[in-house]
N, C-alpha and C positions, 0 to 999 in steps of 0.2 A: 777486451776484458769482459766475463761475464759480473751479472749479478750475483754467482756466489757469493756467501761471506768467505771468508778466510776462516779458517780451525786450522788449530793444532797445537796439539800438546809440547811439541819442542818450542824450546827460549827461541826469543828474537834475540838475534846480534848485531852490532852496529861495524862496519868496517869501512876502511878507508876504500871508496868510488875507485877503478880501475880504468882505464881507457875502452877496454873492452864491455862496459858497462855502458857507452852511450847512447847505443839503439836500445835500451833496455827503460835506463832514465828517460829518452823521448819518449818512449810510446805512455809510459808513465803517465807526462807531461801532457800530453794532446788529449790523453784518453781520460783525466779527469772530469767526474760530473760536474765540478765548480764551477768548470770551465764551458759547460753548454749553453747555448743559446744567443742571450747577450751578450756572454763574457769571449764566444768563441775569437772572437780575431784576439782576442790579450795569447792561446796559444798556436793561433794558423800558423804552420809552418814554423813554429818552435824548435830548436833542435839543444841538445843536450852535447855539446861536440867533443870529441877527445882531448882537443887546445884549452876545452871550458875547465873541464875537469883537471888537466895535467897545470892550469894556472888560479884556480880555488882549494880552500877545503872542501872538497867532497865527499860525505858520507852514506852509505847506505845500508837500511835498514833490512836486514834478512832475514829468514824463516826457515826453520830445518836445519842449522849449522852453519859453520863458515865458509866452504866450499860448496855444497849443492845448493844454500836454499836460494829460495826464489826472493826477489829485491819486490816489498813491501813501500816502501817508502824511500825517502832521502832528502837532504836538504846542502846546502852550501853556504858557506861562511866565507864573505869576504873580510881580508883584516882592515886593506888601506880603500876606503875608509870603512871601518867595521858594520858588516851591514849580512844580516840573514838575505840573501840573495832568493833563495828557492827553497821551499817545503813542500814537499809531496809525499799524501800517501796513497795508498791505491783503495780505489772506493771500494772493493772487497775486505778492503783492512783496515776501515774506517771505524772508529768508536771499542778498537780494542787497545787506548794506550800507546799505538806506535807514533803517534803526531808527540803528545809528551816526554817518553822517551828519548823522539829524536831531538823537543829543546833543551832535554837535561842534557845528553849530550853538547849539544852546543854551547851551551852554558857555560861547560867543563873546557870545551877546546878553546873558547875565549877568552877564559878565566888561563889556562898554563900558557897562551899568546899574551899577554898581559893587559888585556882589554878591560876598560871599567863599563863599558857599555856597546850595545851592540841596536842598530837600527833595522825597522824592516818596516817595506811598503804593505801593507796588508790588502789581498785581494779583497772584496764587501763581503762575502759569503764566510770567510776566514777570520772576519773583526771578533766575534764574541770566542772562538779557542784561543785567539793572540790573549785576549782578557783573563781566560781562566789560566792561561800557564803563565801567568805572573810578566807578560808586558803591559808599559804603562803608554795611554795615547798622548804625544805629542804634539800630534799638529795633523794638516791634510794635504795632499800629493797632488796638485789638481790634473785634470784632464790633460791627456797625451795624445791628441786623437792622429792618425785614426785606429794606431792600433791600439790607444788604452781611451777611451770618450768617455770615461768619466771619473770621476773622485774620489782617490783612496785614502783612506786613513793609516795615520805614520807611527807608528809606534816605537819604543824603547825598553830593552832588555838590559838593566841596569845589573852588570856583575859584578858582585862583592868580592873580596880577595879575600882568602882563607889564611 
């Protein structure tokens, strides 16, 4: 992925992740800047597989329409035990909204699941957006080594019911 930003005048849309979207979501995944350096082993050899998707909710975020555009971001919602699994957006479409989007989205899908809260490990680079889209910190994840060696913070997506 280059350093372009992302433009464009057409809406994002959020649709439900396909099977055929797996090499699309990995490259996603691996290719994030969060993920350079010290973070690199949290995605070595990550994969996004057809089985992940066809036994999560998967959503992904697109550009351009529902059929052509290009996949922006996405995230996945496990229900049992309820937990934001994966959020990604692609660091050319960073800081335009689509991270937000995709937790009002989640928000909505765990809300008509009947979920009153919803958990997620927060990567350290990712702690201060988990804050501004209204998760609240919980507690901390420790060290997994050696592909996670150090300490994340755990947060909570309290959904109210409408």
């Amino acid at each position: 992925m280059g350093s372009r930003a992302y433009r464009s005048s057409r809406p994002v849309s959020i649709r439900r992740a396909v099977v055929r979207d797996s090499t699309r979501l990995t490259r996603l995944v691996r290719a994030s800047g969060a993920y350079k350096g010290q973070y690199a082993s949290a995605v070595a050899g990550y994969r996004v597989g057809p089985d992940y998707i066809e036994a999560h909710r998967v959503f992904a975020a697109v550009g351009g329409g529902e059929s052509e555009g290009r996949v922006l971001g996405f995230y996945s919602l496990v229900l049992a035990p309820p937990e934001l699994d994966l959020l990604f957006v692609a660091d050319e479409a960073q800081g335009r909204g689509i991270g937000r989007l995709l937790v009002a989205h989640m928000r909505a899908e765990a809300r008509a699941a009947g979920l009153d809260r919803v958990k997620v490990v927060s990567h350290l680079p990712a702690e201060n957006f988990y804050r501004r889209v209204g998760a609240v910190r919980t507690g901390t994840v420790l060290a997994n080594p050696p592909a996670v060696p150090w300490d994340r913070p755990e947060f909570e997506f309290r959904i109210p019911s409408e």
